[in-house]
C-alpha positions in Angstrom: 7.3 29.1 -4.4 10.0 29.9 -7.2 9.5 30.5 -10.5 10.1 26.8 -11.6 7.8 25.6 -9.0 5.5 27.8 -10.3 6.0 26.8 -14.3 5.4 23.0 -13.0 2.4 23.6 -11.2 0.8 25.8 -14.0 1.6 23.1 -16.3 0.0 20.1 -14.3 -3.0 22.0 -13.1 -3.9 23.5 -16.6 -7.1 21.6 -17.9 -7.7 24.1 -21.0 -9.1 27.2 -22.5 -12.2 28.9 -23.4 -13.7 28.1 -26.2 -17.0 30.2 -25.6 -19.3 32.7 -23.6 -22.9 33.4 -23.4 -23.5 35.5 -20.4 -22.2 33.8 -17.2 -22.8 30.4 -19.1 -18.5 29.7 -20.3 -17.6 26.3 -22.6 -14.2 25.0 -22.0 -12.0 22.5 -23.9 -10.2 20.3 -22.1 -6.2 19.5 -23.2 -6.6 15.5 -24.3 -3.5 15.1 -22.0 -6.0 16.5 -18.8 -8.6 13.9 -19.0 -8.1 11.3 -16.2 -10.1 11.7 -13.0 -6.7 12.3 -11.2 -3.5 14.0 -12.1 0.3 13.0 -10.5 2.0 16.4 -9.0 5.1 15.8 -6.7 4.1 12.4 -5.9 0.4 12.4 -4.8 -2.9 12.8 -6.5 -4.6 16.1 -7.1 -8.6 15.3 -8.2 -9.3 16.4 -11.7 -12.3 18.7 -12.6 -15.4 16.8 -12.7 -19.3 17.9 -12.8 -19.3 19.9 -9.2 -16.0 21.0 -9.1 -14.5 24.2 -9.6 -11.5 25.9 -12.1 -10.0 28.8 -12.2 -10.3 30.7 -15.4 -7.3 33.5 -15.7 -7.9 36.7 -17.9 -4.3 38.9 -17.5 -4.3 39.8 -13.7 -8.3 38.5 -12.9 -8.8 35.2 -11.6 -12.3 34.1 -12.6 -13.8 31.1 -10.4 -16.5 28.5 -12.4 -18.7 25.9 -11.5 -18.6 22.9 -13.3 -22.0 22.2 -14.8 -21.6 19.7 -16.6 -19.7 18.0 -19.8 -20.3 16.8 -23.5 -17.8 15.3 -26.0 -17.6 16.2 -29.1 -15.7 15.6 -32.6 -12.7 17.5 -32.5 -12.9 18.8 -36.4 -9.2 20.1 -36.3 -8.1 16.9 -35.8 -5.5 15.4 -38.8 -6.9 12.7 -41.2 -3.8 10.8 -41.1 -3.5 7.2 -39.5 -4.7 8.2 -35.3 -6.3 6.3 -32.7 -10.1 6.3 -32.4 -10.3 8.4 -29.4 -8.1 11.2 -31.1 -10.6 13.1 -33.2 -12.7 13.7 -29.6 -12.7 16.3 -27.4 -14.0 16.5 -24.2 -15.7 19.7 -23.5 -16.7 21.9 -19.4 -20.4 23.7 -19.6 -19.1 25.7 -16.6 -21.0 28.7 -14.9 -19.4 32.2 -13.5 -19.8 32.2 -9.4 -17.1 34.8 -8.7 -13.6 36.1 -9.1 -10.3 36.1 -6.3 -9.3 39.6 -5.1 -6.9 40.4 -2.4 -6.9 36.8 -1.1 -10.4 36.4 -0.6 -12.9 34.8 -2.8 -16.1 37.4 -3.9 -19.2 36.6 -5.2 -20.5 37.5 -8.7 -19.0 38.7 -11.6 -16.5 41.5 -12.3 -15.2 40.7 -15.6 -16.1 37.7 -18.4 -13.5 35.7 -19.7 -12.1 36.1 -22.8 -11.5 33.1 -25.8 -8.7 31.3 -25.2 -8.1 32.3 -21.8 -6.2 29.1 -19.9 -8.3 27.6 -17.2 -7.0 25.5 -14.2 -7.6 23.0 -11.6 -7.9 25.2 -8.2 -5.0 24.5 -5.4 -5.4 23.4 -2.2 -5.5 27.2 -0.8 -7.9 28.7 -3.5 -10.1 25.9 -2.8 -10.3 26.8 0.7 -10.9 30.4 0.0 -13.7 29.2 -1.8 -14.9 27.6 1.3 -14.3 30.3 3.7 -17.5 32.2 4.0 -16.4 34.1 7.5 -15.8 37.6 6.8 -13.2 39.4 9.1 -16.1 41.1 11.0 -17.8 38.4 11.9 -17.0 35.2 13.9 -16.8 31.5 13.1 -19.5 29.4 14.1 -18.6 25.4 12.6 -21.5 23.8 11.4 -19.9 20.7 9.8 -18.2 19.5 6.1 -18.8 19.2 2.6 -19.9 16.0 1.5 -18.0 15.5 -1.2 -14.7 16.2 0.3 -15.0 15.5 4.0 -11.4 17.0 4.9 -12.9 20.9 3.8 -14.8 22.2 6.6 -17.5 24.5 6.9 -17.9 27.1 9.3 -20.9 30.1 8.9 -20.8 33.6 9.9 -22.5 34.1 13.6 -23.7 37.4 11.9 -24.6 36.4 8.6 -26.9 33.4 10.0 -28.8 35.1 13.2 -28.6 38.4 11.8 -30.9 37.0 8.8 -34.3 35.1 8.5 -33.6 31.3 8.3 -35.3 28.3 6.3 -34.6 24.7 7.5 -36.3 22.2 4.7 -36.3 18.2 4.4 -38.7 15.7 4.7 -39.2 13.9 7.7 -36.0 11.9 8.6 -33.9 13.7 6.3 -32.2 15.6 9.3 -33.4 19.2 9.5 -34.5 19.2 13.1 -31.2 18.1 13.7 -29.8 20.7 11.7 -32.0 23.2 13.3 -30.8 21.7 17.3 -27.0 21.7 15.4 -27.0 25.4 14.8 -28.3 26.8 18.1 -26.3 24.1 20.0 -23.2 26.0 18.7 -24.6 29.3 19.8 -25.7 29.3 23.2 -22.2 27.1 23.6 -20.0 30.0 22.2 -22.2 32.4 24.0 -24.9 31.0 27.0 -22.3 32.1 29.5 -22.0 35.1 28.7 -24.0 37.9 30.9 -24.7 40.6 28.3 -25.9 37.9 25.7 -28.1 36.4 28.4 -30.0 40.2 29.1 -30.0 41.1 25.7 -31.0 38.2 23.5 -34.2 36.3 23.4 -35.1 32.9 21.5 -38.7 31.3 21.2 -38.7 27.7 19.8 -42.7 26.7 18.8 -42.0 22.7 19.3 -45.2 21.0 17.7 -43.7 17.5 18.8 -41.9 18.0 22.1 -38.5 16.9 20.2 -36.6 20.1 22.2 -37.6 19.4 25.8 -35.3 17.7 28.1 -36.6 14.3 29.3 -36.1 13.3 32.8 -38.2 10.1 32.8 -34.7 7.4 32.9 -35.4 6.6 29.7 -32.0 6.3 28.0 -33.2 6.8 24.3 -34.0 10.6 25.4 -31.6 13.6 25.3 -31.4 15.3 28.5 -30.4 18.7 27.5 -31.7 19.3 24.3 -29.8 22.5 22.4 -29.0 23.4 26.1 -29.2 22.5 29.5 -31.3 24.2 32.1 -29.3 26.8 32.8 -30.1 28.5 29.6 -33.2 26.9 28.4 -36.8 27.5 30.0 -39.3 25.1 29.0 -43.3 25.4 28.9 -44.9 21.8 28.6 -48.4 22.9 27.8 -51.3 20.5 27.8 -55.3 21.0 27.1 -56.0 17.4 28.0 -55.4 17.9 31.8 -54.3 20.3 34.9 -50.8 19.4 35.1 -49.1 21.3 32.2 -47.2 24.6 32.4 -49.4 28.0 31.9 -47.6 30.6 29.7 -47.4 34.0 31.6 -48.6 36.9 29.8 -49.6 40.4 30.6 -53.1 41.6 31.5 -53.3 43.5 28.6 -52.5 40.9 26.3 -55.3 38.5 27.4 -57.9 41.1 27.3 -56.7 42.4 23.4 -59.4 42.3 21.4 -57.2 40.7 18.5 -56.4 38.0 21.0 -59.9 37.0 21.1 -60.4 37.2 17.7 -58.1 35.2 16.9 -59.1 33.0 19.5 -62.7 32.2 18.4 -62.2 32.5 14.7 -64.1 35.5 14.8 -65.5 36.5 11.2 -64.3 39.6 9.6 -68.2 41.3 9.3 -70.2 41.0 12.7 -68.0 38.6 15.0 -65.1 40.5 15.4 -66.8 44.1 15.6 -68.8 42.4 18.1 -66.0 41.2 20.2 -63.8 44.3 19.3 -66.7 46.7 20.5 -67.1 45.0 24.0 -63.8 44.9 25.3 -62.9 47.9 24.8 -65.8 49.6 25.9 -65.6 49.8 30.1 -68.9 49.4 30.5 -68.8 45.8 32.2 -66.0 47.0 34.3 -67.6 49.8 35.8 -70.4 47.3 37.1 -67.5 44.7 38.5 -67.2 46.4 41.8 -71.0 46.5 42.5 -72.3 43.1 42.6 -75.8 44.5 43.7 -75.8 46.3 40.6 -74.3 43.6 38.3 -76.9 41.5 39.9 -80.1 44.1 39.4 -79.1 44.1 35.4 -79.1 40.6 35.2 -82.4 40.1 36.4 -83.5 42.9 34.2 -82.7 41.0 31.2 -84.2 37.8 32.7 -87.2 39.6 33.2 -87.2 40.9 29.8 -86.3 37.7 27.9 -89.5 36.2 29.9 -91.6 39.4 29.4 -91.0 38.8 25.6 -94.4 37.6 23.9 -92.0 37.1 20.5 -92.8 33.6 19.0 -88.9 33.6 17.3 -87.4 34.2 20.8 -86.3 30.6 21.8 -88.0 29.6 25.3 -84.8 28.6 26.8 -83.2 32.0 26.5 -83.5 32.8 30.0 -82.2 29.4 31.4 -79.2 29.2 29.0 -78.4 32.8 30.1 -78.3 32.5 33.8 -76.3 29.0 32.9 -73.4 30.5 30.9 -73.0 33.0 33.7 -72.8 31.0 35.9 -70.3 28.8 33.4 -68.2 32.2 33.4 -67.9 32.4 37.1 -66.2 29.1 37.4 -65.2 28.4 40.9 -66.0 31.9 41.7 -69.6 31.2 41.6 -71.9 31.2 44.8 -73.2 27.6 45.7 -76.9 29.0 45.6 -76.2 30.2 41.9 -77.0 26.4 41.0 -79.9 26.2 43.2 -81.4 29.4 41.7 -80.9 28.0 38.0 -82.8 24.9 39.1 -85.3 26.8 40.8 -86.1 28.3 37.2 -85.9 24.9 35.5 -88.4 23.9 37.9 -90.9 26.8 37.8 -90.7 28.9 34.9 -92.8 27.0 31.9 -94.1 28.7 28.6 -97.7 28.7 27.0 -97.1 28.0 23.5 -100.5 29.2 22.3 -100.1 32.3 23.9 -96.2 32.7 23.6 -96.2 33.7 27.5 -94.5 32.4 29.9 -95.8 31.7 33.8 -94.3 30.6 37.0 -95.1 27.6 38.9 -97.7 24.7 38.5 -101.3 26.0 36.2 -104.0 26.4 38.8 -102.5 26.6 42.0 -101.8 29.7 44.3 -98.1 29.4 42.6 -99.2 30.6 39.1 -98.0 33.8 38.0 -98.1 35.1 34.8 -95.8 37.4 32.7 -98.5 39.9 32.0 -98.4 40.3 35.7 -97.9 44.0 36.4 -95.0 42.8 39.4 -93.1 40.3 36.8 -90.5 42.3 36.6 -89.7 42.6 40.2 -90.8 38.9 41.2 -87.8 37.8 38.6 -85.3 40.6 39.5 -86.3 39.9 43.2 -84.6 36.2 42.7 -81.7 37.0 41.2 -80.6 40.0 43.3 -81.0 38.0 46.5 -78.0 35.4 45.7 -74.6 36.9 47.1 -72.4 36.7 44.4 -69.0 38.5 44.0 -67.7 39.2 40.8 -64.3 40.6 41.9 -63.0 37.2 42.3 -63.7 36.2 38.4 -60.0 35.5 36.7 -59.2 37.5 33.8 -59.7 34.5 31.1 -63.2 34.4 32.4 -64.0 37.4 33.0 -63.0 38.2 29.3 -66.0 35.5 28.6 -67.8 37.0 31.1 -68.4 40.4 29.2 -68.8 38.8 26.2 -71.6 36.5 27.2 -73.6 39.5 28.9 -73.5 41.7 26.2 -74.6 38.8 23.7 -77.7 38.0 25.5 -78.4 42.0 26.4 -78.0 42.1 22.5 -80.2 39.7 21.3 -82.8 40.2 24.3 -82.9 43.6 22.8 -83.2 42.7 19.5 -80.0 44.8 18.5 -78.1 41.1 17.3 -78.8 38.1 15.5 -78.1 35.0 17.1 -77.6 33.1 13.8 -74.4 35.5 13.5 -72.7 35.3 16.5 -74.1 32.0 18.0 -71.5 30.0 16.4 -68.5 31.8 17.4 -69.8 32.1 21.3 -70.3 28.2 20.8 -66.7 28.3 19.9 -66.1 30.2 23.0 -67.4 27.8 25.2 -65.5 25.1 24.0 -62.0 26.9 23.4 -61.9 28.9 27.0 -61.1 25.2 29.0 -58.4 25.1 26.8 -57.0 28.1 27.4 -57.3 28.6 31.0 -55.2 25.5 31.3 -52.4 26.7 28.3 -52.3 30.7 29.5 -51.7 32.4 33.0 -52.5 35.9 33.2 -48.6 37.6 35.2 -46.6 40.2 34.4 -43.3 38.3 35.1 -40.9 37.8 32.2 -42.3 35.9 29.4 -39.2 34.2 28.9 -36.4 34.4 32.0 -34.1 32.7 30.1 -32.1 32.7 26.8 -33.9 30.2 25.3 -37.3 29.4 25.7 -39.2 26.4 24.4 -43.2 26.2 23.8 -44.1 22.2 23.7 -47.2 21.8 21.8 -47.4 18.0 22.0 -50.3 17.6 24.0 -52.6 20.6 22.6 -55.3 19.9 20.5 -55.4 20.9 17.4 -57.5 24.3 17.7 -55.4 25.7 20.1 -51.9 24.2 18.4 -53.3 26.6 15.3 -53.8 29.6 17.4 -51.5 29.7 20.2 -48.3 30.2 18.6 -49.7 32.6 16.2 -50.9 34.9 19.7 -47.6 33.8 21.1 -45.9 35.8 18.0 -47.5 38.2 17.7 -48.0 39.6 21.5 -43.7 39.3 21.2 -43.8 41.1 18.3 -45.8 43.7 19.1 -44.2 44.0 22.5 -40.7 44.0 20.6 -41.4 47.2 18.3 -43.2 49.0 21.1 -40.9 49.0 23.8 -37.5 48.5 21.7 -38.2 50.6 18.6 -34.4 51.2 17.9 -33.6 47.4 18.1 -31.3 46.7 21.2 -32.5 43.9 22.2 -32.7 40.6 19.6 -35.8 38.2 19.2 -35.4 35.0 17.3 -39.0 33.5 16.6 -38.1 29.6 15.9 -41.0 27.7 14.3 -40.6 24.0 13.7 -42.9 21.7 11.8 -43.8 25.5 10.2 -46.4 23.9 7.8 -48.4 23.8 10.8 -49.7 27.1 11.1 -48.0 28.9 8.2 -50.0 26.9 5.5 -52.0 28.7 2.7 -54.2 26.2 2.8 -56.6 24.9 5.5 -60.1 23.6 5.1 -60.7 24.1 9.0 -60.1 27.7 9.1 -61.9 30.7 7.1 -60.8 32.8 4.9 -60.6 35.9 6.6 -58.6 34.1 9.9 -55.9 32.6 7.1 -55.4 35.9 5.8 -54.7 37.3 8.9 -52.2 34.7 10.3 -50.3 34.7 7.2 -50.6 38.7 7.1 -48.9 38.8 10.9 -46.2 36.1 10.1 -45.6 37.8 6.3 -45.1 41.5 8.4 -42.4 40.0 11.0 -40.9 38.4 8.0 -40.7 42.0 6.4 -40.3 44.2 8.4 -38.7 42.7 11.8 -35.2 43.2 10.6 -35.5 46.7 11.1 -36.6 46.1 15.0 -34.3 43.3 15.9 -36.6 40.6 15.2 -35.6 37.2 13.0 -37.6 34.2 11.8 -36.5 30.9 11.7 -38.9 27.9 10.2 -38.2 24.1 9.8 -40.7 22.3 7.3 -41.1 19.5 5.8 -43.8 21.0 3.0 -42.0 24.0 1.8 -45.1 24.0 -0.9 -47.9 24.9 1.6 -45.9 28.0 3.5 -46.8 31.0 1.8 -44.5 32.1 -0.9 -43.8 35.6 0.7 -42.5 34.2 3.6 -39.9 31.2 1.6 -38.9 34.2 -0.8 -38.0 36.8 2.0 -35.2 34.6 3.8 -31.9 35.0 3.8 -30.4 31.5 4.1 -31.9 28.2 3.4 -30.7 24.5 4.8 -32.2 22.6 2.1 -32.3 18.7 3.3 -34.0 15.6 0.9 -37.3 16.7 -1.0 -38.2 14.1 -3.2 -41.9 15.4 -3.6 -42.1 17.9 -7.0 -44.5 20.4 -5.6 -41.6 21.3 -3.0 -39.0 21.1 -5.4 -40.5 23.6 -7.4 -41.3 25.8 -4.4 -37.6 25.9 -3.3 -36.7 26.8 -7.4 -38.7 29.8 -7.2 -37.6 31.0 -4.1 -33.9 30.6 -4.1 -32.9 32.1 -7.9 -29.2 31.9 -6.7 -28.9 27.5 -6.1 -26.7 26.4 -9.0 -28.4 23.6 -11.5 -26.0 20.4 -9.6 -27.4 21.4 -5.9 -30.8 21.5 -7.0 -31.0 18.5 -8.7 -29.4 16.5 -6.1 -31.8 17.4 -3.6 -34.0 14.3 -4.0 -31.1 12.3 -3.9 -29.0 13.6 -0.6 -28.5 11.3 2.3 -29.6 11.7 6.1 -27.7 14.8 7.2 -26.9 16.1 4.2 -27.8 19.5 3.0 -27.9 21.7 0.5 -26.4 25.5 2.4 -27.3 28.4 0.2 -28.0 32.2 1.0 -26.0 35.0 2.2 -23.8 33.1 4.7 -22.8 30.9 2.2 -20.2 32.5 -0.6 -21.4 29.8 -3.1 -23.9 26.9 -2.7 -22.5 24.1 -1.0 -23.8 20.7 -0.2 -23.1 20.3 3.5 -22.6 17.4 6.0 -24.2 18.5 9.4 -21.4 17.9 12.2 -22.9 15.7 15.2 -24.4 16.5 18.2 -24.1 15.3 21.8 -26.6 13.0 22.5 -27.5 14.7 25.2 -28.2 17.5 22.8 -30.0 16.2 20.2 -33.6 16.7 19.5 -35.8 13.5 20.3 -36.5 12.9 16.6 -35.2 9.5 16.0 -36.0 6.8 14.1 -36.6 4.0 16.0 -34.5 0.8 14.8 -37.2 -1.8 14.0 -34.9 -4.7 14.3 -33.8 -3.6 17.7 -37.1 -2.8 19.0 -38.8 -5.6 18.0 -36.5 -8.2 20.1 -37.0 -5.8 23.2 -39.5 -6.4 25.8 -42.1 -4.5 26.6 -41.8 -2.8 30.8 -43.5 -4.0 32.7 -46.9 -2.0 33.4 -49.3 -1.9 36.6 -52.3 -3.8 35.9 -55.2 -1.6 34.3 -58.5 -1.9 37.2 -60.8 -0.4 34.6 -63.9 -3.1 35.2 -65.0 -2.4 31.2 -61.8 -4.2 30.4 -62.1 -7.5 32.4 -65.4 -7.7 30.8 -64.5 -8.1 27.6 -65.1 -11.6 25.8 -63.2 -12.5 22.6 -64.0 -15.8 21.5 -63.5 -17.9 18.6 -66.7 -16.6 17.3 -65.3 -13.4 17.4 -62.2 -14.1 14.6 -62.5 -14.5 11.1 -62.4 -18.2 9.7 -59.7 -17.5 7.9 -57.7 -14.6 7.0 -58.8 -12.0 4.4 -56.2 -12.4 1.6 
């Protein structure tokens, strides 16, 4: 460009000079010839500064670059008293805000050097504007991600190193788009990089899906994606179900099902008797020794038969003994002998207690059957019963066998008076009722965790116990794994936690205390300290306010979608110092798609519009069309044979007279 061009250009895109500066906070007055919303250079329209926009403020050889704020009018005191128009004595002035300065031909963040007064500010060209924009640094590579959504023609591409290198926060309320964001951003990946060999070996990605919206669907149903993020040949999913038999198992190593803080976690075990209690039995090898010998394994469980019964204790409930030989033969599971059941009834039969006396007796009173637990032989005629069944304890699977210690060395416990069954009663209650669940979520293999790049965990169909628990022992047991057999960090571990709220809360009336702490002190410590091991976070939420504020502060780039509700709003203002006044405020405000990028991928905050997606690709989180659906007809469905059904009468009796309004 000559020096003419130059002189013209200078002189159209000039919008004023600085009239003050308080820190990185700069006023500008704007030439009263510079206040259209467009301005005429070589026959087309160039967009005039407006709140949002950006000028260029030039002190001698520094190019300053300022966001717009926002803009007052004011009276323009110099202005002559002779005969003027009315708009003449007002001048329009720019609160504008320092971002960061051009050097070299790239744009840089933060400030170098403040303006001076009177330095001339103008309208950014076409080029600056993109520099602006460009948020790739010669190191890294491009990954697109969409445009801005104010000017659809700029668009945005993020470093590949600058976003998975970093700890990732995907916000929004529901519908607002940030599950598709999330399926957006590792779409792009795996397609730049999922054929790649050394990418495949070295990099793994766990996605905790509370919804099922990232597992392929194979039913025919249309309305489904088929390849969510990625097709098959990259992704590896685990459908996991607690209602029935037919979901997936999740392999993991011996050792991790028989951790004590897997267990702990597990039952909700309390910080002060619980856990010691579970902690102390599994890592003592006392139960193991006594595995191989079922004679022996046999010959102590009668003794403590024989000693519950032989107890004259009036606190010692009467059913002890029954119960006992019952959850034993609960922890066996298929593994137990057929005569196990007969033997249990045999003592439900038999073996009745004397209240007055607290003693207990076998058989019918005053027959040749009766024997008493003062007997000299009791001992023996009870140990004699149990050691005759022909049970083998070498079959037990590991998840029961797990149970299996802890239940034996509960009762041994409180038979002995060494526990109080008030303390850990509850939690082996718990046990009972959480060890269905997860025999049918966890498989005890030492095959590969995850055989693929990307690995999806559906927790659709888990209750919610074990939706709390498992991804937290999922996390942790990769975490742990991670910094013990890759200290240096070769290998890279994305943890990907959507719906977030769900298990990163601070607040949860169904947990205690000590458990919260816990879960929130493992998730807090990857957060921390997992850069250093190769090992990133990456959460989607629609409740910012209830994930811990340790966690929100420590990330490194946020995709802020729509939050309209102020507890949120004023979580993401405490966490993110660095999102300019316009993009925080327009948060409640953006539409479907829309987002808010800001962290250290992004140069400058930037409201974003999300590229699309395949369908094929997308995450199954639509909103259904109401209008649509409602004209459809239902498919056809077999005829339920449930008997209950056909039996039920509604008659006009049944309905309200008239309706309740």
């Amino acid at each position: 460009m000559d020096d003419a061009a130059v002189l013209e250009q200078d002189a159209v895109f000039r919008v004023g000079r600085v009239i003050s500066v308080d820190g990185r906070r700069v006023h500008v007055a704007v030439d009263k010839l510079k206040n259209s919303s467009h301005l005429l250079y070589r026959g087309g329209l160039v967009r005039n500064v407006a709140v949002g926009s950006y000028i260029k403020i030039v002190k001698g050889f520094v190019e300053v670059i300022a966001k717009v704020d926002g803009e007052v009018v004011q009276e323009d005191r110099t202005a002559s008293s002779a005969y003027r128009r009315g708009v003449d004595p007002l001048a329009r002035q720019l609160d504008v805000s320092l971002v960061g300065y051009l050097d070299g031909g790239r744009f840089e963040r933060g400030v170098r050097e403040m303006p001076l007064l009177d330095n001339e500010c103008y309208i950014l060209t076409e080029t600056e504007f993109g520099l602006i924009h460009t948020f790739v640094t010669d190191d890294d590579e491009a990954l697109p991600i969409g445009s801005l959504a104010m000017e659809p023609t700029q668009p945005v591409a993020i470093g590949i190193n600058a976003i998975f290198a970093s700890h990732v926060g995907i916000f929004g309320n529901t519908g607002s788009g940030k599950s598709y964001t999330l399926a957006k951003l590792y779409h792009e990946l795996f397609l730049r990089y999922g054929s790649i060999e050394t990418f495949r070996e070295r990099s793994q990605f766990v996605l905790i899906d509370f919804n099922g919206e990232y597992v392929n669907r194979r039913d025919g149903d249309s309305d489904y994606a088929t390849a969510v993020i990625a097709g098959d040949a990259i992704k590896q999913a685990y459908e996991l179900s607690t209602y029935d038999d037919n979901g997936d198992k999740l392999p993991l190593p011996r050792s991790a099902v028989h951790d004590p803080v897997f267990w702990t976690v597990l039952l909700d075990a309390t910080e002060k008797t619980q856990a010691p209690f579970v902690a102390r039995v599994l890592k003592s090898d006392y139960w193991d020794r006594l595995l191989p010998d079922s004679g022996a394994l046999l010959g102590v469980i009668g003794d403590l038969v024989a000693r519950a019964t032989k107890s004259n204790d009036a606190a010692l409930d009467r059913q002890l003994p029954i119960n006992f030989l019952e959850e034993v033969e609960g922890c066996l599971g298929d593994a137990a002998a057929p005569e196990f059941a007969v033997l249990i009834q045999d003592f439900r039969d038999h073996l009745n207690y004397f209240s007055r006396d607290h003693n207990f007796y076998w058989g019918p009173r005053g027959t040749t059957e009766e024997k008493w637990a003062t007997a000299e032989d009791w001992n023996e005629f009870i140990k004699s019963k149990i050691t005759a069944l022909t049970q083998d304890f070498s079959t037990v699977g590991d998840v029961d066998l797990v149970r299996f210690k802890l239940v034996m060395q509960y009762y041994r416990d409180v038979i002995s008076g060494f526990a109080n069954r008030e303390h850990l009663g509850p939690m082996m209650k718990r046990m009972e009722e959480r060890v269905p669940g997860i025999k049918r979520l966890v498989r005890v293999s030492d095959e590969a965790f995850a055989q693929k790049p990307l690995t999806v965990i559906s927790l659709r169909n888990v209750n919610l116990a074990m939706r709390k628990v498992l991804p937290m022992i999922v996390c942790k047991h990769l975490y742990d794994s991670k910094k013990k057999s890759d200290p240096a960090g070769r290998r890279y571990l994305n943890l990907i936690i959507d719906e977030a709220h769900n298990i990163l809360s601070t607040e949860s009336a169904r947990e205690s205390e000590a458990w919260r702490d816990y879960r929130l002190e493992t998730f807090e410590e990857i957060v921390k300290e997992g850069r250093k091991f190769g090992v990133f976070l990456t959460i989607a939420s629609q409740r910012p306010h209830d994930i811990s504020e340790t966690i929100i502060s420590q990330l490194h780039n946020y995709f802020l979608h729509r939050l309209v509700n102020n507890l949120d709003i004023h979580a993401i203002e405490k966490a993110v110092a660095y999102l300019d006044r316009v993009s925080f405020e327009s948060l409640p405000i953006l539409p479907t798609g829309a987002c808010v990028l800001s962290g250290v991928s992004a140069q400058i905050p930037v409201i974003l519009q999300v590229a699309a997606l395949p369908p094929e690709a997308s995450p199954n989180s639509r909103t259904m069309s109401v209008t649509q659906e409602w004209l459809k007809p239902l498919p056809d469905e077999p005829a339920a044979d449930d008997p209950a059904t056909d039996a039920i009468d509604v008659s006009d009796a049944d309905l309200p007279a008239s309706p309740p309004f």
